[in-house]
N, C-alpha and C positions, 0 to 999 in steps of 0.2 A: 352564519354558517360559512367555513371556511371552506373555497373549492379546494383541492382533491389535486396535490401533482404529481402528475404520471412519471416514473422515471424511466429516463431514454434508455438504461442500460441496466445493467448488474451483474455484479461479481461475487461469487464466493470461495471461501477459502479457509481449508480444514488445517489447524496447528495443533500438536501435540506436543505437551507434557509429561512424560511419562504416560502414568493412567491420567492425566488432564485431556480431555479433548474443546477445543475452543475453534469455535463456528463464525466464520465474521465474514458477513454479507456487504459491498458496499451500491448504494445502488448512485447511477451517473446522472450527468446532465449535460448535455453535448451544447462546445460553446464553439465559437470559429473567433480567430484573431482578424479584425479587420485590416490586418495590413496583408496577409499573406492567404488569407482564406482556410487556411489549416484549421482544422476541427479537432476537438480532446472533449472526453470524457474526463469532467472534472466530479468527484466524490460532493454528491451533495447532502446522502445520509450515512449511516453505520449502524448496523444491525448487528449484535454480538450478543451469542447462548455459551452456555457452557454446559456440560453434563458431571453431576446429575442435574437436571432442572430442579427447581424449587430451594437449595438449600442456598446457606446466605452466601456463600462466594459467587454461586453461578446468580441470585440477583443482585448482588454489586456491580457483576461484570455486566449485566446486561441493561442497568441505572448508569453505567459508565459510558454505554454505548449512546446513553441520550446525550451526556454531556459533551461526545466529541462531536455529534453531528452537529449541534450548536456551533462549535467553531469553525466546522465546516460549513456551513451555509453562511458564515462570514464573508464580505466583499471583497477579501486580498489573504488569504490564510497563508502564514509563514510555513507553507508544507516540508519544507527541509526541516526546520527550527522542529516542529508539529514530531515527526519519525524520528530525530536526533533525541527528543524527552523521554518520548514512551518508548524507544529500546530501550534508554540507558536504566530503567527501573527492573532492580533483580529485589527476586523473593529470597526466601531459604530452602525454596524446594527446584535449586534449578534442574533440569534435564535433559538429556541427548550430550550429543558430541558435535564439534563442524558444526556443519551445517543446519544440524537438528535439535543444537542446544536452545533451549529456549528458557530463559530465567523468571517471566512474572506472564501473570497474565497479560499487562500492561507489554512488556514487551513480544507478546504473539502478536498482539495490535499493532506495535508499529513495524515486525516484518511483514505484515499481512499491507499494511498504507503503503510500506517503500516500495515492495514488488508490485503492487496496484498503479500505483505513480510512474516509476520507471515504467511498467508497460505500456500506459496511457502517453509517455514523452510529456509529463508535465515535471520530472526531474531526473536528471543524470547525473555521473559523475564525473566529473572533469580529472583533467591529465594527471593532476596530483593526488587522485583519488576523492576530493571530497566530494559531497551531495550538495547539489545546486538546485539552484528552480530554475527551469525552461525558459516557463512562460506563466505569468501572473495571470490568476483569475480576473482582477480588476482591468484587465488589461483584455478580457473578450468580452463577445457578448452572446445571448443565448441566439441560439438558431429559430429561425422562424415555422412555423409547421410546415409547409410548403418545404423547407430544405429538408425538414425530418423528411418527410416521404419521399422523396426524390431519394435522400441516403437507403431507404428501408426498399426501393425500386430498382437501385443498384447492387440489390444484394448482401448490404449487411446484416449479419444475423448478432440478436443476443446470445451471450454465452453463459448468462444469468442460474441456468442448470444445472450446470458443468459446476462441482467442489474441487476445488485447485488444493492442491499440497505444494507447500511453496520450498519445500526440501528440493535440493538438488536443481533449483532452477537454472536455467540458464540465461544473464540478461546481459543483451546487449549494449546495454547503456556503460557498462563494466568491459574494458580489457586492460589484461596485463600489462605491466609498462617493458617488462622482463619477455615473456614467454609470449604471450600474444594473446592468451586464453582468454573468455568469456565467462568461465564460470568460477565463481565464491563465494565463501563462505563466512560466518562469522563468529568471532571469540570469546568466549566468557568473559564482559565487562569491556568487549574494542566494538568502536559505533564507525569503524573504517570496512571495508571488505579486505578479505585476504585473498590472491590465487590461490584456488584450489590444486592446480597443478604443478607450483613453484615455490608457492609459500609468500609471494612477493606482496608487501603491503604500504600503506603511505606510512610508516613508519611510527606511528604515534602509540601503538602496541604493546610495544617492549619487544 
């Protein structure tokens, strides 16, 4: 009998497709870097529905969600490399505009990891726009109970309830090199962000 792990955290987060609506839950593991003490919520699994339930797309989608929590529970997951795969997969049914295009199933997943990641500070974007990793999973270690309660004493709360729509977000890990902005968006077939208020991007676009 296998014990049972509780996860520290969890995030959900609603993307849409047209009439697609896709559901993807990630739930965390709270680890600290021994050099700096700094704590992250790192994705340990991935829970993905789609509606309608039962027909075969939405259980592809949700037998695909077993396969990514596998590489996440991996000891170093290349999380940039990991969101650069699964946006760049387009269906033939893409839709939206900006910000709210979204082309495959596969790529709801990896806007739903990169805004998860970027909010957790386990990756950003550096000066010339690309996606980096922070800080390597291999590189913490998990928190001991003791430090969980103490963090859950000082008042952190789950947000596990709360369904995020990740349109129109705003992240900080993102500012303009041009305008200064914080917020953008992404282009049918560019795995770069664009200012939303200038247009300015790392250039590999067109």
């Amino acid at each position: 009998m296998n014990a049972m792990t509780i996860a520290d955290d969890s995030v959900k987060y609603r993307v849409e497709r047209g009439n697609d609506v896709y559901h993807i839950l990630f739930t965390d593991e709270f680890r600290k870097d021994p050099k700096t003490n700094n704590v992250y919520g790192f994705p340990r699994e991935i829970f993905q529905q789609s509606a309608p339930p039962g027909d075969e797309i939405s259980v592809e989608f949700t037998v695909a969600g077993i396969d990514r929590t596998n590489i996440l529970k991996e000891d170093d997951p290349d999380y940039d490399k990991l969101i650069t795969r699964w946006k760049s997969i387009t269906g033939n049914r893409s839709a939206g505009l900006g910000s709210n295009r979204v082309n495959s199933p596969s790529h709801a997943v990896g806007l739903a990891t990169e805004h998860h990641l970027l909010t957790n500070g386990i990756v950003r974007y550096d000066e010339s726009g690309r996606l980096e990793v922070v800080i390597r999973k291999k590189d913490t270690v998990p928190l001991s109970k003791e430090e969980k309660e103490e963090m859950r004493k000082k008042g952190f709360k789950t947000n596990g309830r709360i369904e995020q729509n990740i349109a129109n977000k705003s992240i900080a890990s993102f500012k303009c090199k041009v305008c200064g902005s914080e917020e953008y968006y992404f282009e049918g077939g560019c795995h770069s962000p664009k200012c939303k208020e200038c247009s300015w991007t790392q250039g590999d676009c067109g």
